[in-house]
N, CA and C atoms of all chains as a GROMACS GRO file, in nm:
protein
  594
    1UNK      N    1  13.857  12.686  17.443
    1UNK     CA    2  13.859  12.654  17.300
    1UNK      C    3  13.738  12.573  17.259
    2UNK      N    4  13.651  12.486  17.364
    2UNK     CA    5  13.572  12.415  17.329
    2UNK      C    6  13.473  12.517  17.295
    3UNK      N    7  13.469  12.654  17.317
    3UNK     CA    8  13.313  12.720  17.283
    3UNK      C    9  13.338  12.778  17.149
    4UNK      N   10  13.418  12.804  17.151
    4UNK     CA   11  13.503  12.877  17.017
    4UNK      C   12  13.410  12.724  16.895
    5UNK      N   13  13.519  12.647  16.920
    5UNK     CA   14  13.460  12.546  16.797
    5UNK      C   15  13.326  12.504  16.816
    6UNK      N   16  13.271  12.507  16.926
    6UNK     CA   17  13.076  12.524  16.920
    6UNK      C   18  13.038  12.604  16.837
    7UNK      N   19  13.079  12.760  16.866
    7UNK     CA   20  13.018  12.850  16.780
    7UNK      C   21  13.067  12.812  16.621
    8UNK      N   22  13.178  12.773  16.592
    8UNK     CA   23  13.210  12.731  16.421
    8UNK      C   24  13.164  12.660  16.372
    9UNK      N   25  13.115  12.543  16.476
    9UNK     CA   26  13.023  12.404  16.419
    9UNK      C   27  12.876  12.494  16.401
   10UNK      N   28  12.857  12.574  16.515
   10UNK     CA   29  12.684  12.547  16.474
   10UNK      C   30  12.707  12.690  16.340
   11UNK      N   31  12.790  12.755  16.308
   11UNK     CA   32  12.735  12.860  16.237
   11UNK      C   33  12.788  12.815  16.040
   12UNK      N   34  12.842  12.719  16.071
   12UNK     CA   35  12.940  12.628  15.950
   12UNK      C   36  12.804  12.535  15.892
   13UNK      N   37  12.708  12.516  15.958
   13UNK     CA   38  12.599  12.432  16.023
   13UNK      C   39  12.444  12.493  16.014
   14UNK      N   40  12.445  12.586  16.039
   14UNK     CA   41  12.314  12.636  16.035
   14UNK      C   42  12.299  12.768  15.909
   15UNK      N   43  12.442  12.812  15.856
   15UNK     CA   44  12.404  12.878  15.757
   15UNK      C   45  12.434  12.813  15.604
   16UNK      N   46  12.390  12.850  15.462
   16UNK     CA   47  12.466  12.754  15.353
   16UNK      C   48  12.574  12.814  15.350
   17UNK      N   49  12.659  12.923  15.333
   17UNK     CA   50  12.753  12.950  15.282
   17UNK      C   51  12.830  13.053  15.332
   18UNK      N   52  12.901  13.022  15.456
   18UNK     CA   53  12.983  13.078  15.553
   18UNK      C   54  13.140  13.075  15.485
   19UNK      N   55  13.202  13.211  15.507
   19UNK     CA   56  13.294  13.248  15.480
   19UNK      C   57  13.397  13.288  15.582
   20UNK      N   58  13.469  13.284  15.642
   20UNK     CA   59  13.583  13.333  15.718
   20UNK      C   60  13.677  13.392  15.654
   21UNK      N   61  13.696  13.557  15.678
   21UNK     CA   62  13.790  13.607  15.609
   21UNK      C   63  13.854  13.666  15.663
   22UNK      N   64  13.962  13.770  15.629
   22UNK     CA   65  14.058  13.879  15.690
   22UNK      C   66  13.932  14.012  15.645
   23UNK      N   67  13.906  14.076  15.728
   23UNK     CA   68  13.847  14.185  15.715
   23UNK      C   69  13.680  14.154  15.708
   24UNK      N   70  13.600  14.285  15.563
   24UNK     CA   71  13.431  14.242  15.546
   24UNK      C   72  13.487  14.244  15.403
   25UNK      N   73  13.325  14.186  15.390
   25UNK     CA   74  13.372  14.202  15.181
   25UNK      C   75  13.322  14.363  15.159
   26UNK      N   76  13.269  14.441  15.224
   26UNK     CA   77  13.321  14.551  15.209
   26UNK      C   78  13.458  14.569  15.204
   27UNK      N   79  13.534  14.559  15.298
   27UNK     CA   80  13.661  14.580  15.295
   27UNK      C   81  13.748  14.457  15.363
   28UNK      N   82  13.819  14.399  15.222
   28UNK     CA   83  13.890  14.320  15.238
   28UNK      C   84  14.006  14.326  15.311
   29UNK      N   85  14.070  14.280  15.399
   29UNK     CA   86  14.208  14.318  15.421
   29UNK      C   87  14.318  14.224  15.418
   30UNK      N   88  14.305  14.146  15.312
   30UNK     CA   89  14.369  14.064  15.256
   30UNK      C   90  14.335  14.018  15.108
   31UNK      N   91  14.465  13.999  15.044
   31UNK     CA   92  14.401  13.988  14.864
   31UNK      C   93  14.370  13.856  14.842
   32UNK      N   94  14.374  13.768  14.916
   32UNK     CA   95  14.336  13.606  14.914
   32UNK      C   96  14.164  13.628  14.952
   33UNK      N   97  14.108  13.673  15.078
   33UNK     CA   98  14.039  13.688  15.114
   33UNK      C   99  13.972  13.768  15.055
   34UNK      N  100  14.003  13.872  14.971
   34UNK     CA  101  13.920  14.004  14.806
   34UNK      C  102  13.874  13.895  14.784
   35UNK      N  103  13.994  13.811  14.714
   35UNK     CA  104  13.957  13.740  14.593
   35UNK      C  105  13.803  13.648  14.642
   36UNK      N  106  13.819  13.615  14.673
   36UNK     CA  107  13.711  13.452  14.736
   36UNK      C  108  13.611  13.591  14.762
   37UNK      N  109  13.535  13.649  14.822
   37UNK     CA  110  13.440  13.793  14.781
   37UNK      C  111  13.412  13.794  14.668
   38UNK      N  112  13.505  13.834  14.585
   38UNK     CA  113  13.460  13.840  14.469
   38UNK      C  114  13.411  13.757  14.335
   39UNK      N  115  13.460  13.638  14.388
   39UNK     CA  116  13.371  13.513  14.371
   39UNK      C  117  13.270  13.488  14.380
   40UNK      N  118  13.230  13.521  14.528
   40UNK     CA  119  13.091  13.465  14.561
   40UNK      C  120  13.019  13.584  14.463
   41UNK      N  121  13.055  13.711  14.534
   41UNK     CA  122  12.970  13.774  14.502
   41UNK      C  123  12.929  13.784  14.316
   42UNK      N  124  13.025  13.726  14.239
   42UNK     CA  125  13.056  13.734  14.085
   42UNK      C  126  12.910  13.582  14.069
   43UNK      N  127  12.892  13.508  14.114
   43UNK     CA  128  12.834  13.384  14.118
   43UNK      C  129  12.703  13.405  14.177
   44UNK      N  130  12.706  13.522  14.293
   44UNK     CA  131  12.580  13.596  14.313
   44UNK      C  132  12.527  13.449  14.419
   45UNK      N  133  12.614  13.406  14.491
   45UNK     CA  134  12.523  13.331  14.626
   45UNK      C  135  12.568  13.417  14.718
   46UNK      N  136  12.445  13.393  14.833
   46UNK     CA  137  12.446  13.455  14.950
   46UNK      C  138  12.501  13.417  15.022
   47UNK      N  139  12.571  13.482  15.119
   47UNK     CA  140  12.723  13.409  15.205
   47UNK      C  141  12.697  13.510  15.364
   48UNK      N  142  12.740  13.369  15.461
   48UNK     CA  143  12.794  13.489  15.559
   48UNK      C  144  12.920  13.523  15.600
   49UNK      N  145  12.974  13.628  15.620
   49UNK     CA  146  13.119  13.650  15.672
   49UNK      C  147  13.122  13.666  15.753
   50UNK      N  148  13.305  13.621  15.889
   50UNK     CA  149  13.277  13.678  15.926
   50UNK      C  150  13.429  13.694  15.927
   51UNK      N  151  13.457  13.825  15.990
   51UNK     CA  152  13.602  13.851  16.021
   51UNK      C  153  13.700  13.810  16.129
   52UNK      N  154  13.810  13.704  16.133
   52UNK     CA  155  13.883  13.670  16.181
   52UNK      C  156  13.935  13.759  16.300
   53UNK      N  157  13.950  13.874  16.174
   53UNK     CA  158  14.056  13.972  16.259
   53UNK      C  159  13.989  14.071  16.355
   54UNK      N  160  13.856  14.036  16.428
   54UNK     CA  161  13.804  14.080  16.516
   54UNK      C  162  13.839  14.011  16.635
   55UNK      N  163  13.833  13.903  16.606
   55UNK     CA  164  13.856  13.764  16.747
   55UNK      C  165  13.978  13.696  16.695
   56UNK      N  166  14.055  13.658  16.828
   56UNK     CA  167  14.174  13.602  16.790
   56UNK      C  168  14.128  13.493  16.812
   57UNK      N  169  14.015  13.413  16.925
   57UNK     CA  170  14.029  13.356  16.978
   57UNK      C  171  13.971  13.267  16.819
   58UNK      N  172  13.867  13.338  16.735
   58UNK     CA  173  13.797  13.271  16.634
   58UNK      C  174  13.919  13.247  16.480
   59UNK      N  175  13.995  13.325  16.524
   59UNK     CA  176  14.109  13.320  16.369
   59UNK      C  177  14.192  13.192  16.431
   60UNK      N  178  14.221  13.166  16.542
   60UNK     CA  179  14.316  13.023  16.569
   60UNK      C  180  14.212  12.931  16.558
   61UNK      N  181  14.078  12.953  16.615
   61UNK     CA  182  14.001  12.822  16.608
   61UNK      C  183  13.973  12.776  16.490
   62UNK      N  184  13.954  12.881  16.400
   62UNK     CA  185  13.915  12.808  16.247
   62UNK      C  186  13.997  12.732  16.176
   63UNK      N  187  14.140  12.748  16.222
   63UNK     CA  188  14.240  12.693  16.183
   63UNK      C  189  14.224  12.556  16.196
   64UNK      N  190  14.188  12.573  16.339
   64UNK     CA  191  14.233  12.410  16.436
   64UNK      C  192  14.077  12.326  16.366
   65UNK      N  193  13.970  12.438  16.400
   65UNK     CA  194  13.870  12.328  16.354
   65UNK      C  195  13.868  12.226  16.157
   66UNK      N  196  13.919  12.315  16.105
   66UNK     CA  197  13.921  12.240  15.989
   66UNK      C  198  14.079  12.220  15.969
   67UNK      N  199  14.175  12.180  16.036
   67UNK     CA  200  14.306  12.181  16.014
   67UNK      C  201  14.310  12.214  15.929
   68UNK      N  202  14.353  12.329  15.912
   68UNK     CA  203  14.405  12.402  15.789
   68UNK      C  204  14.461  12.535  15.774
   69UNK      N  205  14.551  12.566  15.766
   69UNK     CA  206  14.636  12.697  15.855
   69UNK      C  207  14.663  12.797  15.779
   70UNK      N  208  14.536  12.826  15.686
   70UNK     CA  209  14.522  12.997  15.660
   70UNK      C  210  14.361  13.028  15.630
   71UNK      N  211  14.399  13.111  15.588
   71UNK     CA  212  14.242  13.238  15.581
   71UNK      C  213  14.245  13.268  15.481
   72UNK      N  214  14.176  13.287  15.376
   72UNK     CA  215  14.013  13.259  15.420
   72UNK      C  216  13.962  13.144  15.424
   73UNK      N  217  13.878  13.082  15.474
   73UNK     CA  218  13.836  12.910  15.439
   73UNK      C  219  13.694  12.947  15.420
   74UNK      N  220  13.625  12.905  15.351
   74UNK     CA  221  13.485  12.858  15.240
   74UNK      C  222  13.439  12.754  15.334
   75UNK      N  223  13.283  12.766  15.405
   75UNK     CA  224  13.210  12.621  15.413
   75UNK      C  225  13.096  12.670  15.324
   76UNK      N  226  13.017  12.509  15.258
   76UNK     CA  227  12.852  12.525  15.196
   76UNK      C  228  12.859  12.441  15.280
   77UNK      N  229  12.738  12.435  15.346
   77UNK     CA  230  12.591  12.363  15.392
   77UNK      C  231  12.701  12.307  15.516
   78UNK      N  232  12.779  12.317  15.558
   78UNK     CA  233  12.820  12.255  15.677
   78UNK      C  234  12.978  12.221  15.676
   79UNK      N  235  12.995  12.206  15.525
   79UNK     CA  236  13.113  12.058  15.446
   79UNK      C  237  13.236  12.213  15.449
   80UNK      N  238  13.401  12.178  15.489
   80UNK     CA  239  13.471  12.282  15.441
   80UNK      C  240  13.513  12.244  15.268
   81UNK      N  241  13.504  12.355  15.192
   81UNK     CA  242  13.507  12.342  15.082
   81UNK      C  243  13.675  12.425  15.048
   82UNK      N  244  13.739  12.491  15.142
   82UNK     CA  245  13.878  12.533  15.100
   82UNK      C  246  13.889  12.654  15.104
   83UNK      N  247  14.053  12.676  15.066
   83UNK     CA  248  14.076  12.842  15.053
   83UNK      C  249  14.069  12.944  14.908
   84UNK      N  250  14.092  13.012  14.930
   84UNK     CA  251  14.118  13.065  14.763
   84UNK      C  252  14.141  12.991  14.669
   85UNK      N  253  14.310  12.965  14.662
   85UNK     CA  254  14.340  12.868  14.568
   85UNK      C  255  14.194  12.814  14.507
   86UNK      N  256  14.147  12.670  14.636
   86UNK     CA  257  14.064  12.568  14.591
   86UNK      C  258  13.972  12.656  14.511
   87UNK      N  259  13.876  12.740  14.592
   87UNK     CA  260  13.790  12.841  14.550
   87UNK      C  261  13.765  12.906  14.424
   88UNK      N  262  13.933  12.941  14.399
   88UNK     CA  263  13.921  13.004  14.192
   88UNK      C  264  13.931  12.907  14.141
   89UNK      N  265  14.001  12.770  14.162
   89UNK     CA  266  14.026  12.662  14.056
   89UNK      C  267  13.834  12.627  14.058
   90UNK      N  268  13.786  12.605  14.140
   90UNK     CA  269  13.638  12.538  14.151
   90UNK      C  270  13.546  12.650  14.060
   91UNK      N  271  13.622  12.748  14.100
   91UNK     CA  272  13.481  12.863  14.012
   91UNK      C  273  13.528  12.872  13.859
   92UNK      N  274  13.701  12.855  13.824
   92UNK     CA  275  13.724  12.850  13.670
   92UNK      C  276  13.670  12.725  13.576
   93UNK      N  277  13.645  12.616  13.692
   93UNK     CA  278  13.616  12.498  13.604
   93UNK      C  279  13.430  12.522  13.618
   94UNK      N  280  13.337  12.547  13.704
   94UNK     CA  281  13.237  12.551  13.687
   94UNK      C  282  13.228  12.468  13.806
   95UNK      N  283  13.261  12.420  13.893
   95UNK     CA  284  13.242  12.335  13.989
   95UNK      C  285  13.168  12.408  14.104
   96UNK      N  286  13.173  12.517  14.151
   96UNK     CA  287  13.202  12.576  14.244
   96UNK      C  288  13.031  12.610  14.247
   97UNK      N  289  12.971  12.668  14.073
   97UNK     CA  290  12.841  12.712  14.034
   97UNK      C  291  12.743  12.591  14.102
   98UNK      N  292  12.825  12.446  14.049
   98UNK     CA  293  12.742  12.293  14.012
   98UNK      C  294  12.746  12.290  14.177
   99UNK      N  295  12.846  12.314  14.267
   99UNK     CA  296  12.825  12.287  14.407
   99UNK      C  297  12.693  12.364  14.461
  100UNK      N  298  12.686  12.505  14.464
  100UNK     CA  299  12.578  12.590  14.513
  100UNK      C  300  12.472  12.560  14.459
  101UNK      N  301  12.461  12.477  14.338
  101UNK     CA  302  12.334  12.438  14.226
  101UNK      C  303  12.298  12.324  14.300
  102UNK      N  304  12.369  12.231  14.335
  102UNK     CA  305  12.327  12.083  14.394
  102UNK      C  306  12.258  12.113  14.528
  103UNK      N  307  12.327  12.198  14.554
  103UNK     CA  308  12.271  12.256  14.773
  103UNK      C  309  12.173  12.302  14.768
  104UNK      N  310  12.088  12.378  14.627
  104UNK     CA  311  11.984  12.446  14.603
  104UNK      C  312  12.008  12.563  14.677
  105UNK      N  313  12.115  12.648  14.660
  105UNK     CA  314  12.143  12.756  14.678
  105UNK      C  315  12.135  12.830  14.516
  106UNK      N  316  12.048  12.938  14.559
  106UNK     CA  317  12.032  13.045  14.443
  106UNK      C  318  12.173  13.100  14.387
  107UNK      N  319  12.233  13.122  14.315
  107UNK     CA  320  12.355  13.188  14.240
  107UNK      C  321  12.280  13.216  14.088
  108UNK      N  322  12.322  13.338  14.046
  108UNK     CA  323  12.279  13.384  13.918
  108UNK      C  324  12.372  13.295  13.856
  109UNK      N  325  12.331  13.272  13.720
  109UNK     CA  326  12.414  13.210  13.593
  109UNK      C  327  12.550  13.274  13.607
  110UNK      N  328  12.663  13.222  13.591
  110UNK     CA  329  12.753  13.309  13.559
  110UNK      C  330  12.805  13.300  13.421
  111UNK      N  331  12.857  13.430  13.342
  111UNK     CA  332  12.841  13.451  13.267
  111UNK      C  333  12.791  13.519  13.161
  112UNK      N  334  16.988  12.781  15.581
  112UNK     CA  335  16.907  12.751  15.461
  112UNK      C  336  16.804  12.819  15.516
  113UNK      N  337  16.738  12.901  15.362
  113UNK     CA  338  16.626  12.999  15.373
  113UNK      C  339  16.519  12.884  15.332
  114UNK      N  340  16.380  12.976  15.346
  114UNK     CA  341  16.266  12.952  15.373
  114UNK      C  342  16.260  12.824  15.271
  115UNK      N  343  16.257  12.844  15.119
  115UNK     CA  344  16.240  12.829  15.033
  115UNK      C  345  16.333  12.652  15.007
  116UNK      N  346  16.439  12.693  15.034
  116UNK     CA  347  16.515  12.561  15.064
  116UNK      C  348  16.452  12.441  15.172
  117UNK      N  349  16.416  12.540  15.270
  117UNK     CA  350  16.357  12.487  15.347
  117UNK      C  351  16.206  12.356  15.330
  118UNK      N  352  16.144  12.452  15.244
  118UNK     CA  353  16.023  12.391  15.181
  118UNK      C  354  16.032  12.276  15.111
  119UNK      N  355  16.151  12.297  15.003
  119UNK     CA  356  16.154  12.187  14.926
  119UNK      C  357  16.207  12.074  15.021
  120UNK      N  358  16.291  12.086  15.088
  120UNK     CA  359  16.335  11.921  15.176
  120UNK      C  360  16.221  11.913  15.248
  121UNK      N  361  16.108  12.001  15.328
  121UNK     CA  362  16.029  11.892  15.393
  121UNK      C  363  15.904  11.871  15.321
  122UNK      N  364  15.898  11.877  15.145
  122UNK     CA  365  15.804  11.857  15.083
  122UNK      C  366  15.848  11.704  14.959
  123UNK      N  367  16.010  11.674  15.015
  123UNK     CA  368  16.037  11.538  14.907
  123UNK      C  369  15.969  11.439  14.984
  124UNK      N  370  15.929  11.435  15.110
  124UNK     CA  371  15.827  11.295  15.150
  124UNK      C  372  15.737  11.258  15.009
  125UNK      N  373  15.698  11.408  14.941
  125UNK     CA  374  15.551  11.398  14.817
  125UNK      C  375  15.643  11.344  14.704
  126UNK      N  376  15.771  11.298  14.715
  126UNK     CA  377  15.838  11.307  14.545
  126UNK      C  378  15.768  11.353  14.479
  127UNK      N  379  15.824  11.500  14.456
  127UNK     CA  380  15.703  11.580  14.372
  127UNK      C  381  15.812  11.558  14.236
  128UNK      N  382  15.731  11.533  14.124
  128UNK     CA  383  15.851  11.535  13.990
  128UNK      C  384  15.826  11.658  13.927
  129UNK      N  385  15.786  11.764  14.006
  129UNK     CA  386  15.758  11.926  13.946
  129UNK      C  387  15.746  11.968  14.035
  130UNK      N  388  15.827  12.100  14.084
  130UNK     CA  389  15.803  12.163  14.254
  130UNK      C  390  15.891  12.286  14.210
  131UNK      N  391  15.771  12.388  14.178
  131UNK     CA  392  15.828  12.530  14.155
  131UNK      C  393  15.802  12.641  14.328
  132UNK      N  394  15.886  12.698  14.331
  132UNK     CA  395  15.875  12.785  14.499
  132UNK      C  396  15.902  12.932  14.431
  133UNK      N  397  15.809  13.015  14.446
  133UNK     CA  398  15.826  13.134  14.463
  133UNK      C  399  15.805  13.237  14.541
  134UNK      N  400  15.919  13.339  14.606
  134UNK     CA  401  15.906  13.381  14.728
  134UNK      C  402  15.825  13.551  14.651
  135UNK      N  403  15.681  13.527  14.723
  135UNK     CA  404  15.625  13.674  14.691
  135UNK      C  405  15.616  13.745  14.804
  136UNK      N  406  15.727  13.774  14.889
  136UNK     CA  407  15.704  13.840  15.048
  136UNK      C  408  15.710  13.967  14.950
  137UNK      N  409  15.790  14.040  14.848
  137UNK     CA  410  15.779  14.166  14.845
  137UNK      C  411  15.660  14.217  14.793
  138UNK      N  412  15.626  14.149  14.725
  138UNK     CA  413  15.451  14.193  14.640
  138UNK      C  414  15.346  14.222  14.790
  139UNK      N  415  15.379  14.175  14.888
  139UNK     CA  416  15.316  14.238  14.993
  139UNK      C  417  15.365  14.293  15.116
  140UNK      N  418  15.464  14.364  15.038
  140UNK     CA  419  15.534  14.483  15.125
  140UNK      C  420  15.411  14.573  15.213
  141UNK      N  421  15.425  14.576  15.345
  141UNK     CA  422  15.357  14.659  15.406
  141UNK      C  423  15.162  14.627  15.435
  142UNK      N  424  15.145  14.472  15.370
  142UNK     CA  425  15.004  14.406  15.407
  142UNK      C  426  15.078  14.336  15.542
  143UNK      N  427  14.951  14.237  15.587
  143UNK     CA  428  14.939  14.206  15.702
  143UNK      C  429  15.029  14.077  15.652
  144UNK      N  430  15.083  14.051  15.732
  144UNK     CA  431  15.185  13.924  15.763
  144UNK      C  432  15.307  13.954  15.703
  145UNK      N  433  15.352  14.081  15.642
  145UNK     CA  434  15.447  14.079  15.605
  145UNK      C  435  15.545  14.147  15.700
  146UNK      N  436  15.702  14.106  15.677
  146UNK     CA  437  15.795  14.154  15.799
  146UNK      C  438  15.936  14.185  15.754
  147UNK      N  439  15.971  14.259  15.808
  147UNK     CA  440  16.138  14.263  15.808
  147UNK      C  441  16.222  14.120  15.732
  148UNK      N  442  16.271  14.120  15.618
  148UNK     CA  443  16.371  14.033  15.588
  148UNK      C  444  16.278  13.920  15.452
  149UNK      N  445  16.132  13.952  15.491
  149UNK     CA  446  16.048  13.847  15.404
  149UNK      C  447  16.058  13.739  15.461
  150UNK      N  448  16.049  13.637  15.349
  150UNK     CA  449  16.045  13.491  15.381
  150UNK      C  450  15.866  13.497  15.422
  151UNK      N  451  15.765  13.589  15.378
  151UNK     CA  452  15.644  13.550  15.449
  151UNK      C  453  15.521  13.452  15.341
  152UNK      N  454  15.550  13.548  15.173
  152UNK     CA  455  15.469  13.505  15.143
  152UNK      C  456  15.511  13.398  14.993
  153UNK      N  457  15.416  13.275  15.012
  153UNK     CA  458  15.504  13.180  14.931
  153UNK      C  459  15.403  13.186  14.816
  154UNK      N  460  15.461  13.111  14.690
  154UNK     CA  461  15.345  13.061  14.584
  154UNK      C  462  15.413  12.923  14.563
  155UNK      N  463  15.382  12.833  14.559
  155UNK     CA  464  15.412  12.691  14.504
  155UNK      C  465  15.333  12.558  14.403
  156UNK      N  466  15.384  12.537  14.353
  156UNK     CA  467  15.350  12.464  14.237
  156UNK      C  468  15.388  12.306  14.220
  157UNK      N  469  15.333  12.211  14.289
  157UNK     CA  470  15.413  12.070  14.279
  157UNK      C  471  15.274  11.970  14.216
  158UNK      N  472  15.365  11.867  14.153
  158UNK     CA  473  15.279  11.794  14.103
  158UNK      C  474  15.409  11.638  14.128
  159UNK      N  475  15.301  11.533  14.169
  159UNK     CA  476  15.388  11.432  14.276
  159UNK      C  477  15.243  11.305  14.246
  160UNK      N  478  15.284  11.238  14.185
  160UNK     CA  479  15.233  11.064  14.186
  160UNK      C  480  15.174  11.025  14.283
  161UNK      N  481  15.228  11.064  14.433
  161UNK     CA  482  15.158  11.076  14.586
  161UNK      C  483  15.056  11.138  14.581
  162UNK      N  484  14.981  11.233  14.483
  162UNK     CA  485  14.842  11.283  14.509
  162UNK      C  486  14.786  11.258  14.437
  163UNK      N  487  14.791  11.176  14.349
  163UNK     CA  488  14.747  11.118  14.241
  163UNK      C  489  14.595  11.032  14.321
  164UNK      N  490  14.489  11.125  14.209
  164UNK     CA  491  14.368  11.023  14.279
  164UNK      C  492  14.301  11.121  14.415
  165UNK      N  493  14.424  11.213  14.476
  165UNK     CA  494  14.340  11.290  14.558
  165UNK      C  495  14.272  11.384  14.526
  166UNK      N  496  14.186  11.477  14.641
  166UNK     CA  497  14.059  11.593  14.618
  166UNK      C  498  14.185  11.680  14.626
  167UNK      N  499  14.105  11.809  14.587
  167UNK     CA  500  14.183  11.926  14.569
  167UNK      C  501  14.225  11.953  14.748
  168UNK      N  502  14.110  11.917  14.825
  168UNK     CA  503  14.175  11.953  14.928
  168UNK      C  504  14.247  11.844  15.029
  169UNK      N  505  14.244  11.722  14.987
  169UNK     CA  506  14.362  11.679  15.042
  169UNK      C  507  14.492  11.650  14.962
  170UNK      N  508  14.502  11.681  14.852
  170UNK     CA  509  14.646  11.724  14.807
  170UNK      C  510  14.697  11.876  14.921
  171UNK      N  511  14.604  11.956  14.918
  171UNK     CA  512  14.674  12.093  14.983
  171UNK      C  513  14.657  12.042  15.179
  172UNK      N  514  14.584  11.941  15.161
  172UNK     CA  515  14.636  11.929  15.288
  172UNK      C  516  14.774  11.862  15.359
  173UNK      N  517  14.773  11.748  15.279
  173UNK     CA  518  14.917  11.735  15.249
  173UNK      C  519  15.018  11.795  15.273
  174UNK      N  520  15.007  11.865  15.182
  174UNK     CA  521  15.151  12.023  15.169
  174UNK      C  522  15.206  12.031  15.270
  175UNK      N  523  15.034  12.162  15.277
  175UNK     CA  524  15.022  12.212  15.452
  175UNK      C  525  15.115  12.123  15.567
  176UNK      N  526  15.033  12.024  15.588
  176UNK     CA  527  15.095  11.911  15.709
  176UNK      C  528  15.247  11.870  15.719
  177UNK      N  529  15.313  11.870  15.576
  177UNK     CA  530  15.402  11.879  15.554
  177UNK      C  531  15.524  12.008  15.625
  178UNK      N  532  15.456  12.103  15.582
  178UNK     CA  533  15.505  12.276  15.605
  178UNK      C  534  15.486  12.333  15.711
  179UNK      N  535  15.389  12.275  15.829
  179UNK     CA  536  15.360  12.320  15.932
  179UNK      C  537  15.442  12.399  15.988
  180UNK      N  538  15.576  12.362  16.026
  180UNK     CA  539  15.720  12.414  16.084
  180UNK      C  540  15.738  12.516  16.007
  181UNK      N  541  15.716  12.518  15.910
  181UNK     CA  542  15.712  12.660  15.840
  181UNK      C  543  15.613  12.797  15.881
  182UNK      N  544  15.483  12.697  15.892
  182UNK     CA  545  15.411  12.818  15.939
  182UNK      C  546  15.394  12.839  16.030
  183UNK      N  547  15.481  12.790  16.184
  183UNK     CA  548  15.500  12.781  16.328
  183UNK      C  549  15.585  12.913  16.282
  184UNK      N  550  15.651  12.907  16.232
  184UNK     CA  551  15.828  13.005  16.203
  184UNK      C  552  15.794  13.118  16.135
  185UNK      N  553  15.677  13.156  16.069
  185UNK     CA  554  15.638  13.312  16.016
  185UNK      C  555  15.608  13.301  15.901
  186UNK      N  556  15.566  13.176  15.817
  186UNK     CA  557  15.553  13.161  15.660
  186UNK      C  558  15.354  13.231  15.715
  187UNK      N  559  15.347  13.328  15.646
  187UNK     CA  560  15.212  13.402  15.629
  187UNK      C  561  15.108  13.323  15.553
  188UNK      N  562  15.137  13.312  15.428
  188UNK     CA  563  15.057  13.302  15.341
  188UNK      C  564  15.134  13.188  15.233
  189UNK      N  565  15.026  13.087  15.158
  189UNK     CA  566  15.089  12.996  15.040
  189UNK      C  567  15.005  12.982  14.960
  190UNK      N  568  14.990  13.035  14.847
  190UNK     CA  569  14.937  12.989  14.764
  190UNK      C  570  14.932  12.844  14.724
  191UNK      N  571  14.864  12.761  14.693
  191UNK     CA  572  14.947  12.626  14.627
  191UNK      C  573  14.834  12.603  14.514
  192UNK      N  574  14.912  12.539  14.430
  192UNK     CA  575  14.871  12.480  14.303
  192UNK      C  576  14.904  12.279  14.320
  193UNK      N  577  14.858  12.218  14.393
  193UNK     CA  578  14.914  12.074  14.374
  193UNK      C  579  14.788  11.992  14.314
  194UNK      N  580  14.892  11.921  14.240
  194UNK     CA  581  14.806  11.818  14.168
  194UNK      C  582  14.836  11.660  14.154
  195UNK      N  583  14.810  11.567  14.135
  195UNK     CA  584  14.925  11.482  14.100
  195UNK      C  585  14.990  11.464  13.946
  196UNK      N  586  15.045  11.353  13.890
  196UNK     CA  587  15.146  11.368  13.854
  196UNK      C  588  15.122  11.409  13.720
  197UNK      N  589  14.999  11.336  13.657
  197UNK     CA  590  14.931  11.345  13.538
  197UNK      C  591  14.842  11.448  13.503
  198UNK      N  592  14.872  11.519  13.634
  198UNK     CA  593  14.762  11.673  13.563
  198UNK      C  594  14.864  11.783  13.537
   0.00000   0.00000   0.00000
């Protein structure tokens, strides 16, 4: 388990805007996990995914590493920023834009 | 006592003074985590004086920590909406 959460730290860590989901944002395979896709991609920042449901060993670790016991979970720049839920409430209020804006991550205007 | 019952007693630690539970296992009839009998997928809505002052994500962590035993036992998925008391 200790390599598992190596690889989540350094990739939570070395990219801005890592995503963990059920499936690709090609193809979602979960509607929690659509949704947060279609976010980013609606906000137009660049994200990496990756899919849970390839590795088991990486769908329990993400859990354990940010205690938090579902999918999909959102990091920017390192920090966990949440699941869906958090994710649409942050993007309906404008928070979510002002977060990727402060990191100096590119996102088109939304709107 | 089903799922739902379940939730609300190990979520009065939050005295939530608003705590809506809705069981959406059938809306995902035949997705992933869903099973024989339901009880998988929840939506919940509490607002509790105890999170008053917290981030969005430690109100839902809260919950969570709260519900764990739930999601040891087959609860899939939860939406949550928590806030504290004044929002």
């Amino acid at each position: 388990m200790a390599d598992i959460n190596a690889f989540i730290d350094n990739e939570v860590k070395s990219n801005d805007v890592v995503l963990f989901m059920k499936g690709t944002p090609q193809f979602p395979m979960c509607g929690f996990s659509g949704q947060v896709v279609q976010i980013l991609d609606y906000v137009g920042a660049p994200y990496k995914a990756h899919n849970v449901l390839e590795n088991a060993d990486l769908r329990q670790g993400i859990k354990d590493y940010a205690n938090w016991p579902t999918i999909p979970q959102l990091y920017i720049k390192g920090e966990f920023v949440g699941g869906c839920d958090i994710v649409r409430e942050m993007f309906q209020s404008g928070e979510l834009q002002q977060t990727l804006a402060d990191n100096g991550i590119a996102a088109k205007k939304a709107g | 006592m089903n799922r739902e019952n379940r939730i609300r007693a190990l979520l009065a630690p939050l005295a939530p003074v608003e705590l809506d539970i809705l069981d959406e296992s059938e809306k995902h009839h035949g997705h992933g985590g869903w099973r024989e009998g339901g009880e998988t997928h929840y939506r919940l809505r509490i607002r509790a004086a105890t999170l008053d002052g917290l981030s969005r994500v430690e109100c839902h962590r809260r919950v969570n920590a709260l519900l764990a035993p739930e999601f040891a036992s087959g609860l899939h998925a939860l939406a949550i909406d928590a806030k504290g008391s004044a929002a």
